[in-house]
PATORMAR-558173 format. One record per residue: residue in three letters; chain; x, y, z of N, C-alpha, C in turn. Coordinates in Angstrom, 1 decimal. Example, Ala and Ser with C-alpha at 12.3 -4.5 7.8 and 13.67 -1.06 7.14 Angstrom:
# PATORMAR-558173
res  chain  nxx  nyy  nzz  caxx  cayy  cazz  cxx  cyy  czz
ALA  A  13.2  -5.7  7.8  12.3  -4.5  7.8  13.2  -3.3  7.8;
SER  A  12.8  -2.2  7.1  13.7  -1.1  7.1  12.9  0.0  7.9;
This chain:
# PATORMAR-558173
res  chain  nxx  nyy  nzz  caxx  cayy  cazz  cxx  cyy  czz
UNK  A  -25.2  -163.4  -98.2  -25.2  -164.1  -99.5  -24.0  -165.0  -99.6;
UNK  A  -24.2  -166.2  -99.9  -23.3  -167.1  -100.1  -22.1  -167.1  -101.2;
UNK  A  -21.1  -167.6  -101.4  -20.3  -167.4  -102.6  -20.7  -167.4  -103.7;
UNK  A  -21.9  -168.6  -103.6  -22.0  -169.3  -105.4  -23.2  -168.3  -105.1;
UNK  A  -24.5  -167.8  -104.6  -25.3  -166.7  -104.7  -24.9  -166.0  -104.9;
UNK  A  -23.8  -165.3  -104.9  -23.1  -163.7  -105.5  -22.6  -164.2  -106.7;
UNK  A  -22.1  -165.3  -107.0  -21.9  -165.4  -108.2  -22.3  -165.9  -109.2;
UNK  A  -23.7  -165.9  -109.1  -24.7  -166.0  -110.2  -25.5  -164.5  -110.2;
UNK  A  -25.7  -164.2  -109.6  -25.7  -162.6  -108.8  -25.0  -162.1  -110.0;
UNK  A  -23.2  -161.5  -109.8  -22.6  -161.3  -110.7  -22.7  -161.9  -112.1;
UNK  A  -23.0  -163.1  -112.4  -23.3  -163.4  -114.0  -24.6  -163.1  -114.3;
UNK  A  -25.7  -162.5  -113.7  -27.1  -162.1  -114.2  -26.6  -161.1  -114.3;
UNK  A  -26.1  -160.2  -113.5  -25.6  -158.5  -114.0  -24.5  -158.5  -115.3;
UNK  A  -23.6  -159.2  -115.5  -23.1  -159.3  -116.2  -23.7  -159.5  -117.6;
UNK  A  -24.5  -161.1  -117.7  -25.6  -160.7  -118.7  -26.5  -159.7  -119.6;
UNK  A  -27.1  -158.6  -118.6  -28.0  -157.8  -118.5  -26.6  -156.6  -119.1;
UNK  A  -25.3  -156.6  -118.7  -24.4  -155.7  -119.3  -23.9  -156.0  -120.6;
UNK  A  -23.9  -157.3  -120.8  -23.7  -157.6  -122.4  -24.8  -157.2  -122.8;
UNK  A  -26.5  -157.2  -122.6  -27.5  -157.4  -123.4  -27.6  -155.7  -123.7;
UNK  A  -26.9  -154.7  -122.8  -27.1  -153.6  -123.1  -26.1  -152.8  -124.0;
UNK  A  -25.0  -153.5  -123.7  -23.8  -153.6  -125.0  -24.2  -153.6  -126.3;
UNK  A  -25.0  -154.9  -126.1  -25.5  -155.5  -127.8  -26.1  -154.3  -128.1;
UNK  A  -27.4  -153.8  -127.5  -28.1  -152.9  -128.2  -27.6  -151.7  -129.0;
UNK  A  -26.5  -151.4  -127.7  -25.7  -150.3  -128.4  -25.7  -150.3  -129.6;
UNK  A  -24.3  -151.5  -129.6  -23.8  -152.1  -130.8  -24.1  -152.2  -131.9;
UNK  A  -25.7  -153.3  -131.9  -26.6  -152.8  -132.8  -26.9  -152.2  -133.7;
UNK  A  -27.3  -151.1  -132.6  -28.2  -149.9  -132.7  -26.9  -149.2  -134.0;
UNK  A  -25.6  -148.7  -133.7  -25.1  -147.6  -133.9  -24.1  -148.9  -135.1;
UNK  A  -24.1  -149.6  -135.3  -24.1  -150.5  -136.7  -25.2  -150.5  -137.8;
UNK  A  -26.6  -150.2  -136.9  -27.8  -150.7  -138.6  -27.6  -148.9  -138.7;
UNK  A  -27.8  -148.1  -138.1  -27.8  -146.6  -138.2  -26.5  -145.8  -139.1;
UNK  A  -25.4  -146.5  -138.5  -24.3  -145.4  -139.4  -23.2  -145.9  -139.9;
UNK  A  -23.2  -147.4  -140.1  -22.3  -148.4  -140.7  -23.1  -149.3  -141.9;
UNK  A  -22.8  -149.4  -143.0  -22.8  -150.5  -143.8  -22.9  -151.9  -143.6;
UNK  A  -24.3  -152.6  -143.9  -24.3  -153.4  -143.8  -24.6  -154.6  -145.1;
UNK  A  -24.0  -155.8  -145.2  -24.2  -156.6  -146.2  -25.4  -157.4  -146.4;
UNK  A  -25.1  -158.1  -145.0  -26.3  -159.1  -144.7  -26.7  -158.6  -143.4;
UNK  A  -27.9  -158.4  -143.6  -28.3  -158.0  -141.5  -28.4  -159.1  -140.8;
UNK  A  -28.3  -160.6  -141.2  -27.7  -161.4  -140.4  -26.9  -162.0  -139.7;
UNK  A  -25.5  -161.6  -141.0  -24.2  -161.3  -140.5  -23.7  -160.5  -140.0;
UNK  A  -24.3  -159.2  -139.9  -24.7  -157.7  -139.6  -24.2  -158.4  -137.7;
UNK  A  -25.7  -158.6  -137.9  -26.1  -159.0  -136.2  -25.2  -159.6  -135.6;
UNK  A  -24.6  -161.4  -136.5  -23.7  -161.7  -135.4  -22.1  -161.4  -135.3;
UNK  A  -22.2  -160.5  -136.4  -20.8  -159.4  -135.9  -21.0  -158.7  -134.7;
UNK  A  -22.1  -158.3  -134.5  -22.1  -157.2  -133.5  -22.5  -157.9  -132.0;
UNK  A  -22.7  -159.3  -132.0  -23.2  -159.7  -131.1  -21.6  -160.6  -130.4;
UNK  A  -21.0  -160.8  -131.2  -18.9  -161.6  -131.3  -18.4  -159.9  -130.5;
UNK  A  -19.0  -158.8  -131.3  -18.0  -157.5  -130.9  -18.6  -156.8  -129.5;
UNK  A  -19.8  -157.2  -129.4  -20.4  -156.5  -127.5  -19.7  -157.9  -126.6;
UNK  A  -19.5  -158.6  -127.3  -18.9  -160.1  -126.1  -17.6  -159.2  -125.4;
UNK  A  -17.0  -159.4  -126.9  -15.3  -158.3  -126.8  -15.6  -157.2  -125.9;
UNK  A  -16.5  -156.4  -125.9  -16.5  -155.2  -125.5  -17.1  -155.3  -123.8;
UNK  A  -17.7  -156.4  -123.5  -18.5  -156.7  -122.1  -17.0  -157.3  -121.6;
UNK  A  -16.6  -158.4  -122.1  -15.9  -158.7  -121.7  -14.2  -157.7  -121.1;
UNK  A  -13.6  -157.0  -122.0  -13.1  -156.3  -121.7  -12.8  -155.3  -120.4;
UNK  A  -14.2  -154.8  -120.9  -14.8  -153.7  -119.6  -15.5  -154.3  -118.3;
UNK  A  -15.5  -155.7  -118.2  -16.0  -156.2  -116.8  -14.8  -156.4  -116.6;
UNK  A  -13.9  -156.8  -117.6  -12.4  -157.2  -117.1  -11.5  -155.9  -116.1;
UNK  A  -11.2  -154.7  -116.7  -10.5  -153.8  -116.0  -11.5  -153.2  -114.7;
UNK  A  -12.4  -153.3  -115.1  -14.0  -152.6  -113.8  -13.6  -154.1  -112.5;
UNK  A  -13.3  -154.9  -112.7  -13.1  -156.2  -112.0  -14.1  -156.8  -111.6;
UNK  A  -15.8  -156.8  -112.3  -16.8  -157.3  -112.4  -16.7  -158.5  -112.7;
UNK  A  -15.8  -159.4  -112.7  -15.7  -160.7  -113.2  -14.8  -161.5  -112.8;
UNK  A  -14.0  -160.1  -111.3  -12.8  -161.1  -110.9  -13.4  -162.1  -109.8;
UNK  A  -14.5  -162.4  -109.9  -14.4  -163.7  -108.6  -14.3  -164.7  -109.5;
UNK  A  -15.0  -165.3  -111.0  -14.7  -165.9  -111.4  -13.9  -166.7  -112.2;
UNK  A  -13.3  -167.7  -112.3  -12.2  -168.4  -112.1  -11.9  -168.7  -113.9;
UNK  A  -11.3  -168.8  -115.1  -11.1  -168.8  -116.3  -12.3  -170.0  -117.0;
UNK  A  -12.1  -170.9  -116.4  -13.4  -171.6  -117.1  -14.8  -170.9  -116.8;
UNK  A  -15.3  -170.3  -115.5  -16.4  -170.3  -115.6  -16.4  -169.0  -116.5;
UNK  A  -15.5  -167.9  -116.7  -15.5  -166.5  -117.8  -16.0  -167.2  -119.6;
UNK  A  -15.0  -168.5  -119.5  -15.4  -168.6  -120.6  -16.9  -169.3  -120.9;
UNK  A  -17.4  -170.1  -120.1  -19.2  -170.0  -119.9  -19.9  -169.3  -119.8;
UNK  A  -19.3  -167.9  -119.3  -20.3  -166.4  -119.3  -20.0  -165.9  -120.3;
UNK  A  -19.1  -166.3  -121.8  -18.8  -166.0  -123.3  -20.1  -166.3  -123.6;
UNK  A  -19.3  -167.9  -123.4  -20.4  -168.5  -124.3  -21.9  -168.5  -124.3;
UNK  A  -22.6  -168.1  -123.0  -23.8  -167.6  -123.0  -24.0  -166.3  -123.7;
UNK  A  -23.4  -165.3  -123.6  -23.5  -164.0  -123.6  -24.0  -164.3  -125.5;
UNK  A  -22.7  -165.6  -126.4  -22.8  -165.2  -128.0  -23.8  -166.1  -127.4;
UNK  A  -24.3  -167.1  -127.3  -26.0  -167.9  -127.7  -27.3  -167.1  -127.5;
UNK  A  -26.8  -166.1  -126.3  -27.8  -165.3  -126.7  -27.7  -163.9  -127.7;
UNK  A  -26.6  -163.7  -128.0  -26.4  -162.6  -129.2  -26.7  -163.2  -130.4;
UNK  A  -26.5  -164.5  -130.6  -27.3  -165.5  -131.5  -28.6  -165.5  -132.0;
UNK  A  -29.4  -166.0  -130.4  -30.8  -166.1  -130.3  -31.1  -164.6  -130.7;
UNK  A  -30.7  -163.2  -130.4  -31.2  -162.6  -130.6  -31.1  -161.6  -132.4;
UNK  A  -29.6  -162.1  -132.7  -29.7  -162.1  -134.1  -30.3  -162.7  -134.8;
UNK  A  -31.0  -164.0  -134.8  -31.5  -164.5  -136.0  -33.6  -164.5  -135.8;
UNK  A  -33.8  -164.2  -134.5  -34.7  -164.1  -133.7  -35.4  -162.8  -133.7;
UNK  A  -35.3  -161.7  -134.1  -35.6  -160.2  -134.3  -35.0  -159.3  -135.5;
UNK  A  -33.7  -159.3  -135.8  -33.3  -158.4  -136.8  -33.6  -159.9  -138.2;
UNK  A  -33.4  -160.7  -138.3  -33.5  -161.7  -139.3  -34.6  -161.8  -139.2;
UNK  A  -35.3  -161.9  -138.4  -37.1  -162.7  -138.7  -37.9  -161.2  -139.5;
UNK  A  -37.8  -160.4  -138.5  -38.3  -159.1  -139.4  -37.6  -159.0  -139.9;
UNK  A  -36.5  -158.8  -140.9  -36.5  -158.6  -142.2  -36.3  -159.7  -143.2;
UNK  A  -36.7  -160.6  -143.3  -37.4  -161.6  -144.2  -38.4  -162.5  -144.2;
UNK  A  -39.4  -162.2  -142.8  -40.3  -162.7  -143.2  -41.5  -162.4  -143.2;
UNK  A  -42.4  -162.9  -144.0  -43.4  -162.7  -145.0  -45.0  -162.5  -143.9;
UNK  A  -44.7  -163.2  -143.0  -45.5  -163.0  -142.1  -45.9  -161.5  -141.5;
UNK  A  -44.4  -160.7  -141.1  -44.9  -159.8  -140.7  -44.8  -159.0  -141.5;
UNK  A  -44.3  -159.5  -142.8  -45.1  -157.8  -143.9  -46.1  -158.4  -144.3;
UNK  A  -47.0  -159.1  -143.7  -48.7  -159.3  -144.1  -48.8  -158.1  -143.2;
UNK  A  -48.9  -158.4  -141.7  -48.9  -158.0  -140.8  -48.8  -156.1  -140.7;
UNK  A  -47.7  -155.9  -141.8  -47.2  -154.2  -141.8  -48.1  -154.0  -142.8;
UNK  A  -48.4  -155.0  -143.9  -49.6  -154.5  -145.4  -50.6  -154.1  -144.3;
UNK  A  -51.3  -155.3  -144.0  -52.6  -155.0  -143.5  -52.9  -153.5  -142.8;
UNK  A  -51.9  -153.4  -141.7  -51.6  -151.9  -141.2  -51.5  -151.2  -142.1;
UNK  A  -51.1  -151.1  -143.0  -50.7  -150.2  -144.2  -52.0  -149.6  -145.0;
UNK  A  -52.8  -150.5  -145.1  -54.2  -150.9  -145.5  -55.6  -150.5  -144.9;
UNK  A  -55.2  -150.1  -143.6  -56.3  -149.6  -142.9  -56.9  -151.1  -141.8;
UNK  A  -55.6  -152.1  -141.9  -56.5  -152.7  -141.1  -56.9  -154.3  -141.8;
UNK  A  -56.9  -154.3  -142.9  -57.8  -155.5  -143.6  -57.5  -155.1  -145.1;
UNK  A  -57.5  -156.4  -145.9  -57.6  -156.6  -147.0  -58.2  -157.7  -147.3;
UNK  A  -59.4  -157.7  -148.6  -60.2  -158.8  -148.9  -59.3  -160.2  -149.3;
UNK  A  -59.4  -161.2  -148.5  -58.5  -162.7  -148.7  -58.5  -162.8  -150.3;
UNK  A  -59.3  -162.5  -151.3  -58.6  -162.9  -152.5  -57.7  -162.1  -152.9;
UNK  A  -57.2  -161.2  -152.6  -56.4  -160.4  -153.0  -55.0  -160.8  -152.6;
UNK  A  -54.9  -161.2  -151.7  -53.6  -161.6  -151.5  -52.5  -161.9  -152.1;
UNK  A  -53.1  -163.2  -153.3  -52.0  -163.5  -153.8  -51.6  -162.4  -154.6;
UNK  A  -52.0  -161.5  -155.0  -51.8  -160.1  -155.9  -51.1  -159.1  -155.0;
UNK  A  -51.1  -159.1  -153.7  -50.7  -158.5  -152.6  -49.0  -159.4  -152.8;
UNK  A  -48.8  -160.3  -152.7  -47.6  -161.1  -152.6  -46.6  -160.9  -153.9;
UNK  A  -47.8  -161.0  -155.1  -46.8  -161.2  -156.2  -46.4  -159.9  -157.1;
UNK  A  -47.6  -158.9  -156.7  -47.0  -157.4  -156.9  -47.0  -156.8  -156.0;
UNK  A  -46.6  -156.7  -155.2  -46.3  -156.0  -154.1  -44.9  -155.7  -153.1;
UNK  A  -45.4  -157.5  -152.7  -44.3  -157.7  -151.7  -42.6  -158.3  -152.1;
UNK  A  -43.1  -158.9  -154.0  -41.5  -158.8  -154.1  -41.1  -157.7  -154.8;
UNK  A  -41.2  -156.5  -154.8  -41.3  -155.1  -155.6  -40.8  -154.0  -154.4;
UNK  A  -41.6  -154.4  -153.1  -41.4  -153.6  -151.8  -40.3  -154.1  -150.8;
UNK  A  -40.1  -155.7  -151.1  -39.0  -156.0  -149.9  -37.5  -156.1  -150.9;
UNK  A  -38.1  -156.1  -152.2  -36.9  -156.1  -153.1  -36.3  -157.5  -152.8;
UNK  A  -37.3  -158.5  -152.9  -36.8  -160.1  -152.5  -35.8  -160.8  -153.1;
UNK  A  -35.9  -160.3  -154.6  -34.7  -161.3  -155.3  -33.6  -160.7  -155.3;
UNK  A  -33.3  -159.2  -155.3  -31.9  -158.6  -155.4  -31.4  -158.8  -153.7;
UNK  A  -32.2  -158.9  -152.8  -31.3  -158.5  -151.2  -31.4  -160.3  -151.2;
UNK  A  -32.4  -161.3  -151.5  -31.6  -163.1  -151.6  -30.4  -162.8  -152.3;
UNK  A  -30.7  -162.8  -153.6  -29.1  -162.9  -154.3  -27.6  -162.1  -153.7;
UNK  A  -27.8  -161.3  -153.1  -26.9  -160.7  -152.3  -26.5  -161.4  -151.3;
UNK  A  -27.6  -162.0  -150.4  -27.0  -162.9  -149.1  -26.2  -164.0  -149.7;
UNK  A  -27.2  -164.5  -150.7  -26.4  -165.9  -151.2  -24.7  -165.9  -151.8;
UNK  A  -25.0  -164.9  -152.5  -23.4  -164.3  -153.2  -22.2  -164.5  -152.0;
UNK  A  -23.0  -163.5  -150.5  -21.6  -163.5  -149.7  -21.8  -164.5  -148.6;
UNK  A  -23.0  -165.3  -148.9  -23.0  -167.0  -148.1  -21.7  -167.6  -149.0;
UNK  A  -21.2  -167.6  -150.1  -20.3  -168.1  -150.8  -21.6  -169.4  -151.6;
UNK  A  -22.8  -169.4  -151.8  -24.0  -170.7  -152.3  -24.1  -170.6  -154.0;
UNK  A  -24.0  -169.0  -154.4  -24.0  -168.9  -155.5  -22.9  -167.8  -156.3;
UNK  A  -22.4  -167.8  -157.4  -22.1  -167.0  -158.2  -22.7  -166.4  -159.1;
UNK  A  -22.6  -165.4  -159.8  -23.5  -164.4  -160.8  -22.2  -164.3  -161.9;
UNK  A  -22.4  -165.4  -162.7  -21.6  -165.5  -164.0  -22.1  -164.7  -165.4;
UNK  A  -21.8  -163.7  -166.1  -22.4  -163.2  -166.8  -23.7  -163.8  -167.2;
UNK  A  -24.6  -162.7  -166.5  -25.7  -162.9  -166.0  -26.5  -164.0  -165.7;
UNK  A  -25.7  -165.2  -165.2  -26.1  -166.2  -165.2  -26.2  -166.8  -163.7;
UNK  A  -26.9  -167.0  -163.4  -27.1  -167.4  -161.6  -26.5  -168.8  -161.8;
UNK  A  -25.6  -169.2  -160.5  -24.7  -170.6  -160.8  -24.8  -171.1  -159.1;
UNK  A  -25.0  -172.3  -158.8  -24.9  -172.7  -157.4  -23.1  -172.9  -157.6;
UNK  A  -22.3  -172.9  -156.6  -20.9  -173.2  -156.4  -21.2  -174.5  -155.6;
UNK  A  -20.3  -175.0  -155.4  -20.0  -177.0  -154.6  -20.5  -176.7  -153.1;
UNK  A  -20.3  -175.5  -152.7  -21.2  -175.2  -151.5  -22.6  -175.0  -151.3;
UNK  A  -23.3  -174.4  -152.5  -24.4  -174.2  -152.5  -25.3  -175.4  -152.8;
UNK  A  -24.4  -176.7  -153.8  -25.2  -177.4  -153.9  -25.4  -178.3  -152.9;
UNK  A  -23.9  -178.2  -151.9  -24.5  -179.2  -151.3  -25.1  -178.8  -149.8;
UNK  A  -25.6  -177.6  -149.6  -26.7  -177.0  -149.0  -27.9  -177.3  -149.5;
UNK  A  -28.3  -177.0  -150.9  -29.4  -177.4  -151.7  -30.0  -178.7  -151.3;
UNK  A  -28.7  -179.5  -151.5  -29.3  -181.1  -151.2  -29.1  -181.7  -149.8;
UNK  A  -28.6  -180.6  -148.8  -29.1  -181.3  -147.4  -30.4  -180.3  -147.2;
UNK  A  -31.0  -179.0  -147.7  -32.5  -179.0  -147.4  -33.6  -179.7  -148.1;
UNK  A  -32.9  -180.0  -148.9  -34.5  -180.9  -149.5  -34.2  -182.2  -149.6;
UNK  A  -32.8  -182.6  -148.8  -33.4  -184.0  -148.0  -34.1  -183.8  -146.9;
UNK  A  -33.7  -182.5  -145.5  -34.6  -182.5  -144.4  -35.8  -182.0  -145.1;
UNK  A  -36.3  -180.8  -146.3  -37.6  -180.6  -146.4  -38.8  -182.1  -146.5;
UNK  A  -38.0  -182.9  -147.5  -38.8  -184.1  -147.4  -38.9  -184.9  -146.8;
UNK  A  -37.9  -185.2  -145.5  -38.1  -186.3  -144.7  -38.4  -185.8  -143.4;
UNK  A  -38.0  -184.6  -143.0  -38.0  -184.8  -141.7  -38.8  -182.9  -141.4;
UNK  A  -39.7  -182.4  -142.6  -40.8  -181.2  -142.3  -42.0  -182.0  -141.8;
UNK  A  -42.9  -181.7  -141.3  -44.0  -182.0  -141.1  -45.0  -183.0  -142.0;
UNK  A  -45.0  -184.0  -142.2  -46.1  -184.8  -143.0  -47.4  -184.1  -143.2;
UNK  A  -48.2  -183.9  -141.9  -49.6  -183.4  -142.2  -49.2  -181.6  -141.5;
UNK  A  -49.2  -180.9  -142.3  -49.0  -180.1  -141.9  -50.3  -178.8  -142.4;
UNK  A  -50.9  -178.1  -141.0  -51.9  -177.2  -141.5  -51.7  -175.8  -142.0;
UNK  A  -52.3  -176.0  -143.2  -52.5  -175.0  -144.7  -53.9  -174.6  -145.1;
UNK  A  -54.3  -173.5  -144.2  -55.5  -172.6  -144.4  -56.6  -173.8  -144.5;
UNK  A  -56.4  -174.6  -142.9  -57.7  -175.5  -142.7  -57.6  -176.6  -143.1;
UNK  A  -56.2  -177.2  -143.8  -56.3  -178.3  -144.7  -55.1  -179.2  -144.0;
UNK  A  -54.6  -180.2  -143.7  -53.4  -180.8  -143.2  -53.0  -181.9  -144.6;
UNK  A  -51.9  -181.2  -144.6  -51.0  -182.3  -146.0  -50.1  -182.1  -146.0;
UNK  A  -48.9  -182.9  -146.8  -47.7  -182.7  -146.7  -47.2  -181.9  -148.2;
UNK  A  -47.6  -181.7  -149.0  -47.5  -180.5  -150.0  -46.1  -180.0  -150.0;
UNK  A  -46.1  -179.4  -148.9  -44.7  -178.8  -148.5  -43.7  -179.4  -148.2;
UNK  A  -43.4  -180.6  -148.2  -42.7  -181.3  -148.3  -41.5  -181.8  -149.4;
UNK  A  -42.6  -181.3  -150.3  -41.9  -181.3  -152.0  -42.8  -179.8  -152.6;
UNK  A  -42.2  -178.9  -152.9  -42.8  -177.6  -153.1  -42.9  -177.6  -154.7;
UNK  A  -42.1  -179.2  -155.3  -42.0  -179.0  -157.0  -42.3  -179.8  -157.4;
UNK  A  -44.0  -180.5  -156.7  -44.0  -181.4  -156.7  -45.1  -181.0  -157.5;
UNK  A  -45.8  -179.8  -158.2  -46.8  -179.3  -158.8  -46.3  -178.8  -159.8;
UNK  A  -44.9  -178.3  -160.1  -44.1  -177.5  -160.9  -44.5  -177.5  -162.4;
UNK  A  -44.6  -176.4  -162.7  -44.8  -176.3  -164.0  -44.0  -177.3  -165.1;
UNK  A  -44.4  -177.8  -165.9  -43.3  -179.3  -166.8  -42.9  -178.0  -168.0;
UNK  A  -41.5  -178.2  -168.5  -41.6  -178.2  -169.4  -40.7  -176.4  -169.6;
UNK  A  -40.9  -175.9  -168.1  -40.0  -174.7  -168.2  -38.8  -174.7  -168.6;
UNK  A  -37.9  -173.9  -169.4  -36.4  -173.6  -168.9  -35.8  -172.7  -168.9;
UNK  A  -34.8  -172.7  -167.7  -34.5  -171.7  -167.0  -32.9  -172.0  -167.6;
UNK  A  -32.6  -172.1  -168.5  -31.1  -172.6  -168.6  -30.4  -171.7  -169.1;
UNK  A  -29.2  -171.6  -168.9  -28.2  -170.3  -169.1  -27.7  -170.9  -170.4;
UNK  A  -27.3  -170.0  -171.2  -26.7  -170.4  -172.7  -24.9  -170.4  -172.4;
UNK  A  -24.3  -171.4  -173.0  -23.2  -171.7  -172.6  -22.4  -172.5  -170.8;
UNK  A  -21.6  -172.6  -170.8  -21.2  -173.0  -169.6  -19.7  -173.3  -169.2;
UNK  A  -19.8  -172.3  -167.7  -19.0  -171.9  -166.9  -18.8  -172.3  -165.8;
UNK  A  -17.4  -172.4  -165.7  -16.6  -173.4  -164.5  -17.3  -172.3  -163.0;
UNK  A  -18.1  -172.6  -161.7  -17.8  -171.8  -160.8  -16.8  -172.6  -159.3;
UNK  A  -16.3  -171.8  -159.1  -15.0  -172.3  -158.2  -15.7  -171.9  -156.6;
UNK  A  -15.8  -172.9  -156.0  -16.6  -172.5  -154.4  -15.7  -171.3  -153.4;
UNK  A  -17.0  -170.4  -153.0  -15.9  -169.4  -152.3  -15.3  -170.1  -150.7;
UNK  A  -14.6  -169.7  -150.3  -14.0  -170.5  -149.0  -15.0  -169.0  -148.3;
């Protein structure tokens, strides 16, 4: 086997040693540690198996053929994929709506009649996934919002998140995009049907200072 053959050789094993790191990691974080956000969760633990692969190929000498730049290219793969696999599995199942149709239906015996759904969604699923209290939590320690006597407030960070997604929602989502058989851009502006005439407005007004 050639030099550069063993030493992709050694960075596939090395890989395959982070990826079993991670699980640990994981594993014995969502089980018996506190967590805030399980997507910050994830890429804490996916930054602390790098540390921990890293380390232990270090003294084991699993990594002494390669030379300081190419170690730090076997980092940087090792977080893109502790990345891909944080936001890709522990974040997709737990916020999205798809696979708790997916867990209802199972829940269900299998099926539920299609008109039901929206009744499925609006009592159910934000009551069972507890949607507004675990968002308003993420958003709190994204630093997007403050919770001013009882008043929900975007901070200078959140707004201007706010308005770089709904410039990409409207310019650059899908135009014709298919909606139970139908292709439109609808979703492109989601308030663009919005009830007139609501208000949601907090009584008085308070300075919010952006979190760093």
């Amino acid at each position: 086997m050639g030099m550069q053959a063993a030493k992709i050789f050694r960075g596939l094993m090395a890989l395959v040693v982070y990826g079993l790191v991670l699980a640990v990691t994981y594993y014995l974080h969502a089980c018996f540690f506190k967590v805030n956000v399980v997507f910050y969760g994830a890429i804490f633990d996916a930054v602390l198996a790098a540390v921990i692969t890293l380390t232990a190929l270090h003294f084991a000498r699993g990594i002494a053929a390669f030379n300081p730049f190419e170690r730090i290219q076997l980092v940087a793969i090792w977080l893109m994929c502790g990345y891909v696999f944080a936001i890709s599995i522990p974040t997709v199942i737990d916020r999205s709506l798809s696979f708790y149709f997916l867990e209802k239906l199972q829940q269900r015996g299998g099926e539920i009649p299609l008109a039901q759904f929206e009744r499925v969604f609006t009592q159910e699923y934000a009551r069972e996934q507890q949607v507004v209290d675990v968002r308003l939590t993420e958003q709190e320690a994204s630093g997007t919002i403050a919770i001013v006597d009882g008043c929900v407030k975007l901070t200078e960070r959140g707004k201007r998140l706010a308005s770089f997604s709904s410039f990409f929602r409207a310019n650059l989502l899908p135009k014709q995009r298919l909606v139970r058989g139908k292709y439109s851009d609808a979703l492109t502006d989601p308030f663009r049907d919005s009830e007139v005439g609501r208000d949601y407005g907090c009584p008085g007004s308070v300075q919010v200072d952006e979190r760093t």
